[in-house]
C-alpha positions as CSV (number, residue, x, y, z in Angstrom):
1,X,-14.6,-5.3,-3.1
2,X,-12.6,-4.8,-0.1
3,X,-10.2,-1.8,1.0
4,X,-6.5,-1.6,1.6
5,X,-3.7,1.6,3.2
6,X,-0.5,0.7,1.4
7,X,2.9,2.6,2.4
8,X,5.3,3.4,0.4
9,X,8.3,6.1,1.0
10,X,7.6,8.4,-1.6
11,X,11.8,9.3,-2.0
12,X,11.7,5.1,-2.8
13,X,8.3,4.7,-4.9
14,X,5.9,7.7,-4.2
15,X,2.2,7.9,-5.8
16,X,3.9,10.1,-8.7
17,X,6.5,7.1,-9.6
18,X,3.6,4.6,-10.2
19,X,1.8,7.2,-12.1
20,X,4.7,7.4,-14.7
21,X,5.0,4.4,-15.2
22,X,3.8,2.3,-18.5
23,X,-0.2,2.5,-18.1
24,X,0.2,3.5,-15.0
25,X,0.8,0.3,-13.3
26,X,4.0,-1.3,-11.3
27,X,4.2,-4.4,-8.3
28,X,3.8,-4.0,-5.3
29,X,7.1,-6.0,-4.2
30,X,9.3,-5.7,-1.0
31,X,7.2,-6.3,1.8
32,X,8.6,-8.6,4.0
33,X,7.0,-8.8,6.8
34,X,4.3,-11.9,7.4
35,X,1.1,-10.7,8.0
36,X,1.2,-7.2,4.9
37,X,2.2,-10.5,3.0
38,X,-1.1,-12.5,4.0
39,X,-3.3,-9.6,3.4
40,X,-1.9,-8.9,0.0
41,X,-2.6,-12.8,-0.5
42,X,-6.0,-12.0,-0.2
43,X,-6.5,-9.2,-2.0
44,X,-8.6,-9.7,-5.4
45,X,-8.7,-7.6,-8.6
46,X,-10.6,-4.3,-8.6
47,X,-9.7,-3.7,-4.8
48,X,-9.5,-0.3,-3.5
49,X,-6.1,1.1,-2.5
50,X,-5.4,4.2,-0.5
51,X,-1.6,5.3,-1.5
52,X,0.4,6.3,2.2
53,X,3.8,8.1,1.9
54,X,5.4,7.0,4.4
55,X,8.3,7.8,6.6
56,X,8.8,11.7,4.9
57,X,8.6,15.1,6.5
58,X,4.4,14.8,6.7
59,X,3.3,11.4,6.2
60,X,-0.3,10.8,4.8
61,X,-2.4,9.8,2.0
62,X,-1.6,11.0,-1.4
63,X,-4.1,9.3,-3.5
64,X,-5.7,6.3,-5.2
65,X,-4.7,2.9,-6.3
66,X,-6.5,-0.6,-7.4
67,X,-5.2,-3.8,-7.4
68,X,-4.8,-5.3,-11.4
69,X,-3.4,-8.9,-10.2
70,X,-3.7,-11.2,-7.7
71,X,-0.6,-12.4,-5.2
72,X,2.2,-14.2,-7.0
73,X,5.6,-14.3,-5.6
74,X,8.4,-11.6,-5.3
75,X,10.7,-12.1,-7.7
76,X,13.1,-10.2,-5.9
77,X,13.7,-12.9,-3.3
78,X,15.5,-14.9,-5.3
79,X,17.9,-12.1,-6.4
80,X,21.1,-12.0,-4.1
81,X,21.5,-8.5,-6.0
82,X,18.3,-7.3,-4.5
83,X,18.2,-5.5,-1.0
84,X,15.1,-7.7,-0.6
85,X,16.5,-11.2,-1.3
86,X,16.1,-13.6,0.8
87,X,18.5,-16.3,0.9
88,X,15.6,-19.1,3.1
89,X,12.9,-18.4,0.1
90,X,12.5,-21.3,-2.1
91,X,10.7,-21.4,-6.0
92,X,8.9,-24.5,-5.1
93,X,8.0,-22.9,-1.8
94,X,8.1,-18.9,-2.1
95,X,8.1,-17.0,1.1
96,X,7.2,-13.6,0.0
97,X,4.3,-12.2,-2.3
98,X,3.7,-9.0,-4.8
99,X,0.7,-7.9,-6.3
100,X,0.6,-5.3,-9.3
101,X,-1.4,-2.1,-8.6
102,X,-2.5,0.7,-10.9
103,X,-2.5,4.9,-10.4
104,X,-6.1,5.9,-10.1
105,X,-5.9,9.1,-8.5
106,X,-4.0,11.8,-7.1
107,X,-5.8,13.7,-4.2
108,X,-6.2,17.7,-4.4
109,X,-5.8,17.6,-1.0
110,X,-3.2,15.5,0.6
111,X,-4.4,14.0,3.4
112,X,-1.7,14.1,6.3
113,X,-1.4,11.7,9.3
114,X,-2.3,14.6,12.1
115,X,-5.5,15.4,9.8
116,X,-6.3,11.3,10.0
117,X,-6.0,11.2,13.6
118,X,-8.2,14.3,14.0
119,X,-11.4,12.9,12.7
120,X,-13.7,11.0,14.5
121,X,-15.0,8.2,12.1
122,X,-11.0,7.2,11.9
123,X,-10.4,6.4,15.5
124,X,-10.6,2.4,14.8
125,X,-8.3,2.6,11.7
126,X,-5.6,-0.1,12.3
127,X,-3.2,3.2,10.7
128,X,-3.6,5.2,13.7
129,X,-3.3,1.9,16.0
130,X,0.3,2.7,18.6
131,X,2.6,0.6,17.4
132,X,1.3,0.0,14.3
133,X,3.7,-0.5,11.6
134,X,2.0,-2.4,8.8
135,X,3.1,-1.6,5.2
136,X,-0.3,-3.3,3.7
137,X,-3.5,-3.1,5.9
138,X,-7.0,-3.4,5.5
139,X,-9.3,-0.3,5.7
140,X,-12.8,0.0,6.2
141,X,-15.7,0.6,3.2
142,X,-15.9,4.4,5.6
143,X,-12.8,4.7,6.2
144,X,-11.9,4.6,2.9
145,X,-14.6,7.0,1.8
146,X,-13.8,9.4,4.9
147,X,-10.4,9.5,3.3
148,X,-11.4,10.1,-0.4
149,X,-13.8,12.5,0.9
150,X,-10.7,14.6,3.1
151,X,-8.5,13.9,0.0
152,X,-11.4,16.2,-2.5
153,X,-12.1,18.9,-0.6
């Protein structure tokens, strides 16, 4: 099993959204940038996720997902109504990839960025890298249980 930090905008698709949807489970689709693509190509069912609201008044993680599918691709590249279409992606060649996730958990305890950057076993995390701007990145089997363990007290 490996470990992922997804961010979403939570005024676009927060934790909450994914909740209420049917069982809980929606794509992840969007991402267009190369390398959150190639990580969500790797990512395998049963995965852990750690849910980031992003870009809001106090960024941070809100709760738990899991990955339900593999990578396919992004529908919405092919759609010229989309604000994600992309007019160079081709069917027999698809540039950009989804996975579906489901709702595991909200956290008691949100877990805001300034809290993440105060503890000691997270000053590797790629999230807390300068410059760092990843939607999709990989997280550490502790880092991932440093988090759940901030997000339940």
């Amino acid at each position: 099993m490996n470990y992922w930090l997804m961010k979403s905008e939570p005024d676009v698709f927060s934790l909450a959204h994914l909740q209420q949807r049917p069982g809980g489970v929606g794509p992840w689709d969007g991402v267009r940038n190369y390398q959150a693509r190639n990580f969500m190509r790797t990512m395998q069912v049963g995965d852990g996720i750690l849910f980031y609201h992003s870009n809001c008044e106090v960024p941070g993680v809100a709760g738990l997902a899991e990955v339900v599918s593999v990578a396919r691709p992004d529908e919405t590249q092919f759609d010229p109504k989309s604000e994600f279409y992309d007019p160079g992606a081709k069917r027999d060649n698809p540039r950009w990839s989804l996975v579906d996730v489901r709702y595991v958990a909200t956290f008691p305890n949100f877990v805001p960025l300034t809290l993440l950057r105060e503890q000691a076993a997270l000053k590797k995390m790629r999230l807390l890298a300068p410059g760092n701007r990843l939607s999709v990145m990989p997280v550490t089997t502790a880092e991932y249980k440093a988090i759940g363990k901030l997000g339940r007290k």
